[in-house]
N, C-alpha and C positions, 0 to 999 in steps of 0.2 A: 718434350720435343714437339716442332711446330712440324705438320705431315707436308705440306709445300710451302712452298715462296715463289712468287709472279717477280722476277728482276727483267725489267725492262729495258732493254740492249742499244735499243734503238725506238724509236719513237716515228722514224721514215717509214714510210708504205707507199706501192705502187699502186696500190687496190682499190676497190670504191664496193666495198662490198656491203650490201642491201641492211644487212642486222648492225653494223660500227656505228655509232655514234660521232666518229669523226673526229681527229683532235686539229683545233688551229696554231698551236704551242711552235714555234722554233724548232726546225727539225735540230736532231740532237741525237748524237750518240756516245755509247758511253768508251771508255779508253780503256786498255789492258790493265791499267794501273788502277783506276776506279773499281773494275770488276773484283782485281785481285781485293783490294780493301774490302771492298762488300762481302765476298765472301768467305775473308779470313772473319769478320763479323758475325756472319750464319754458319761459321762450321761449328756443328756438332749440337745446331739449334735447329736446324732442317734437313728433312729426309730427302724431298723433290725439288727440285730445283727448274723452273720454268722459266725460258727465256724469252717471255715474250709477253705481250702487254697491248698497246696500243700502234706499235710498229711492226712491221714485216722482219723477222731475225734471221733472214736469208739475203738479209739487202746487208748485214753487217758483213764488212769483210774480214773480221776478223773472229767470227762464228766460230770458226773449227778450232782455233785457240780456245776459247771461253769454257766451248763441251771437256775440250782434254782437261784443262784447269780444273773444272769441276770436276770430274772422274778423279783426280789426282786427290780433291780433297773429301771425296767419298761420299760425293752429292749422287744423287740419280738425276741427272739435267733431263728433262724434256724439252723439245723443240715444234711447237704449235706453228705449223705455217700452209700459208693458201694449196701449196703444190710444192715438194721438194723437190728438188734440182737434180737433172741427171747430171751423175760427175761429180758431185758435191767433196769425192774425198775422201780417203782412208779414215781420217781427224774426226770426219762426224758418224763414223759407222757403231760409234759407242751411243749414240744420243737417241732417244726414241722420238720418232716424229709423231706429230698426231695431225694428219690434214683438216683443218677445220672449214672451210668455205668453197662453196662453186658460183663467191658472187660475178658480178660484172664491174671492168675496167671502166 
């Protein structure tokens, strides 16, 4: 068994933060459909399941979907973002946030 996976939700960010590298790709996100396929793929080959990559995964509006999805298939979702949101929602009170940056806009 693989101990995490980085699934990339979304590739959109608001940020400009000092350590990114920056991506100039098509902003792009990904659909409920696509997730679900991903990770009926990864079940029962990953332990942690992290949603986040090169994009902000607080900008996806369909986030608090993804975390239950994942709960449901017995993932431990992580959720890596600049500052989580007051309000964000009963939906994400299962996901672990990890706040990674205090760059500048």
């Amino acid at each position: 068994m693989i101990l995490r996976c980085y699934l990339e939700i979304t590739n959109v960010c608001n940020l400009s933060c000092r350590f990114c590298p920056k991506t100039h790709r098509k902003p792009q996100s990904i659909t409920a459909e696509q997730f679900d396929a991903l990770t009926d793929k990864l079940r029962g080959e990953v332990q942690y399941l992290y949603l986040h990559l090169m994009g902000e995964p607080l900008l996806h509006a369909q986030l608090p979907q993804f975390v239950a999805m994942a709960r449901e298939k017995v993932f431990l979702p992580i959720v890596t973002a600049r500052c989580p949101r007051a309000g964000i929602g009963k939906a994400l009170q299962d996901a672990n946030f990890a706040p990674f940056s205090r760059g500048q806009r």
